[in-house]
N, C-alpha and C positions, 0 to 999 in steps of 0.2 A: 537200577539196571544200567548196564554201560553196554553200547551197542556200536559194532564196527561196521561202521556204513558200506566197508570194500570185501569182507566174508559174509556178510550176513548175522555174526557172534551176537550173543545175546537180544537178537528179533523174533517173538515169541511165536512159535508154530503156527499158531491161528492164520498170520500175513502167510507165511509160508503156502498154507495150504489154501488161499486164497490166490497166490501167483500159483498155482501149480493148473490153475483154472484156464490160466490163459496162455502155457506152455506151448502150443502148436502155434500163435502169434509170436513167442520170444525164439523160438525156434527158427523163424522164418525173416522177421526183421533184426538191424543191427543199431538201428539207430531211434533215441528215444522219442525226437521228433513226429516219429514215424510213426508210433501209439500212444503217446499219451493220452489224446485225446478220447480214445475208446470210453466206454462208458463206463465198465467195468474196472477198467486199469484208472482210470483219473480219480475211481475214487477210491481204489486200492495207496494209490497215490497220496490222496489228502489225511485217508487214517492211519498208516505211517509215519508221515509228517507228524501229526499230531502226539500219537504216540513217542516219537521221536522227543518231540516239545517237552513230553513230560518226564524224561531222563535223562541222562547222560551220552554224550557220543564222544567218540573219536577223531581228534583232528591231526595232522601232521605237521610240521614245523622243522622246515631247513632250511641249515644253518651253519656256519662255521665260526667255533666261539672257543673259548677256554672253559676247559671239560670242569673245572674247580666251579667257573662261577655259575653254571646250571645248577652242579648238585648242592649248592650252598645256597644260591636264592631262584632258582627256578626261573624263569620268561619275567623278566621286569617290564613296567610300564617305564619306557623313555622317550625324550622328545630327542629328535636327530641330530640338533647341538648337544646334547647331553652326552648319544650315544660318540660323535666325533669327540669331542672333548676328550672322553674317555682313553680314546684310541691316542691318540696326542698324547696325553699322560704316560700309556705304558708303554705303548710302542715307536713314538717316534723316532727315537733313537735310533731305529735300525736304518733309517733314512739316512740320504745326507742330505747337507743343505740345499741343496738344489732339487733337489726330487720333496723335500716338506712346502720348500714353496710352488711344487706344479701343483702339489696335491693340495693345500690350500687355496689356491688362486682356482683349479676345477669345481671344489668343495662351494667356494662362493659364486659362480658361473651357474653350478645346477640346481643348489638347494636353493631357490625362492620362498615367498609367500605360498603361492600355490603348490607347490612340494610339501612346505610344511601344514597346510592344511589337511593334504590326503594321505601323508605318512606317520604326523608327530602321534607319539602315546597308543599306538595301533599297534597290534600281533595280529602276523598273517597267519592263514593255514589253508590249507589243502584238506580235504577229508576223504580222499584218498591215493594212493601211491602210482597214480597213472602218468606224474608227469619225471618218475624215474625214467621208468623206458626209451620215454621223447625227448628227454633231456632237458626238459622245463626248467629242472633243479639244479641246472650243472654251475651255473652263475653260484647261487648260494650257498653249494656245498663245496665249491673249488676256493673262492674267497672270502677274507675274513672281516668279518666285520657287519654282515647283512647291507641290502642297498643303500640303505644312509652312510653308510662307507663309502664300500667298494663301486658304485656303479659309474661316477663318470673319472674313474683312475684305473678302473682292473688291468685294460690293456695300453696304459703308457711301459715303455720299455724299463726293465728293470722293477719299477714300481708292483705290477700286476702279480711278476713271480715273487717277491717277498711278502704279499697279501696272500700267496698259498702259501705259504712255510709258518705262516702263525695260527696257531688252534687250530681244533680236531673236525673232520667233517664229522656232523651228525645228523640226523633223523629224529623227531623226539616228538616222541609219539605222547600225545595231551589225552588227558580227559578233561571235556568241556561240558560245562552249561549251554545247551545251544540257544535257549534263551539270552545270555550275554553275546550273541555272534551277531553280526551283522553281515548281510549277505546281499545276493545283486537279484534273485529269482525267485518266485512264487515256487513254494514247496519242496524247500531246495532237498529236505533230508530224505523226502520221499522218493522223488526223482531219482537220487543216488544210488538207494539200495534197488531198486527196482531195473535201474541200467545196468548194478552190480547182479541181481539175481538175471539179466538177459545176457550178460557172460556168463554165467555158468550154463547155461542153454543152449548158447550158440558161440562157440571160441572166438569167431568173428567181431562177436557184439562191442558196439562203442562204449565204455563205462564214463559216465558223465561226470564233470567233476565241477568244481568251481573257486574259486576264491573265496575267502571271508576272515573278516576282523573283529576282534575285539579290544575295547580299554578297558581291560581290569587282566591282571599278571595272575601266572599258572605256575603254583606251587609246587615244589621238585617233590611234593609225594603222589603227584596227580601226572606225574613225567616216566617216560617211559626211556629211556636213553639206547640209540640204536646206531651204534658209531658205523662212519660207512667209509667205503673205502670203491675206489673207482677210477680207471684210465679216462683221462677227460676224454678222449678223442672218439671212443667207442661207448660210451655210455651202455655199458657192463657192469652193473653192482655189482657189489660182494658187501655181504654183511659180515664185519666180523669178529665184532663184539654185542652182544644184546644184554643189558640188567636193568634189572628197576630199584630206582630208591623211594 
């Protein structure tokens, strides 16, 4: 079963009619803080979770990459000299000399030891689409390369708009083992759906989201590919190509 932690898809009726228990609470608060601890909702919470544990969920991943190397080898595991290397090879060119040595001289300035401990061989995601709206994602989907690139060059002059002009913004929607994930919070999958099923109760409601990593790469048949397109300035999607391979 593959479960999408931001509709509810594939979460089997039973939880369903379990939250439907505690509907004049989701009705009336917006934020999960604010019940989890109920007695009833914390352990509607943990069998979820669990349940969660023992299928498949949905995570999100954005990105702006060249649409070839997804569907040909899906989310690689790379360490952030790998991932730069990379970019060096096919796109320096488009540089001049003087703009390869800013972005070299930045490159060595931000990527340390401790950078490369918290980034190398790691895929991020999102598990669900709340930080479109916020503009969470507008970094990753406007520049190419993910932060091992793009983060301490996006905005030098000239530099920044030629990191938009290569590869496609996308979305790319995984299915994951959530057992390979690594996350920051106690019962994170439960949490999720349960702030997801307090939006649909209350239009208000916070939908809780969070961060999480894994080191093992997610196969383009497990990829959902959701090209996006968007005014930086207003952060207004438009989806406008959706297929899966």
């Amino acid at each position: 079963m593959i479960i999408d932690l931001e509709n509810l898809n594939g979460l089997p009726q039973k939880f369903i009619q379990r939250l439907n228990q505690f509907d004049d609470i989701f009705t009336r608060f917006r934020f999960l803080e604010d019940y989890e601890d109920f007695a009833g909702i914390s352990l509607v919470i943990r069998d979820i979770n669990t349940y969660c544990l023992e299928n498949n969920i949905i995570g999100y991943h954005y990105t702006k990459v060249i649409d070839s190397d997804i569907l040909k080898n899906g989310i690689i595991i790379r360490t952030g000299k790998e991932i730069r290397n990379d970019f060096v090879n096919r796109h320096f060119h488009l540089f001049t000399i003087e703009e390869q040595n800013q972005i070299m001289s930045c490159w060595k300035k931000r990527f340390g030891e401790k950078d490369t401990e918290h980034r190398d061989s790691r895929i991020f995601f999102n598990f669900t689409k709340k930080a479109l709206p916020i503009g969470g994602a507008d970094l990753l989907l406007n520049y190419y390369g993910g932060e091992q690139v793009y983060f301490p060059i996006y905005d030098l002059p000239s530099i920044g708009d030629k990191l938009k002009g290569i590869g496609t913004s996308m979305i790319l929607k995984c299915v994951l083992n959530p057992n390979d994930l690594n996350t920051f919070f106690e019962y994170p999958w439960g949490k999720i759906i349960v702030s997801s099923y307090n939006r649909l109760k209350n239009p208000n409601a916070h939908v809780w989201d969070q961060d999480g990593y894994q080191k093992i790469g997610v196969n383009p048949e497990n990829i959902e590919i959701i090209k996006y397109e968007s005014t930086f300035a207003n952060n207004h999607p438009q989806f406008i190509n959706s297929f899966s391979y």
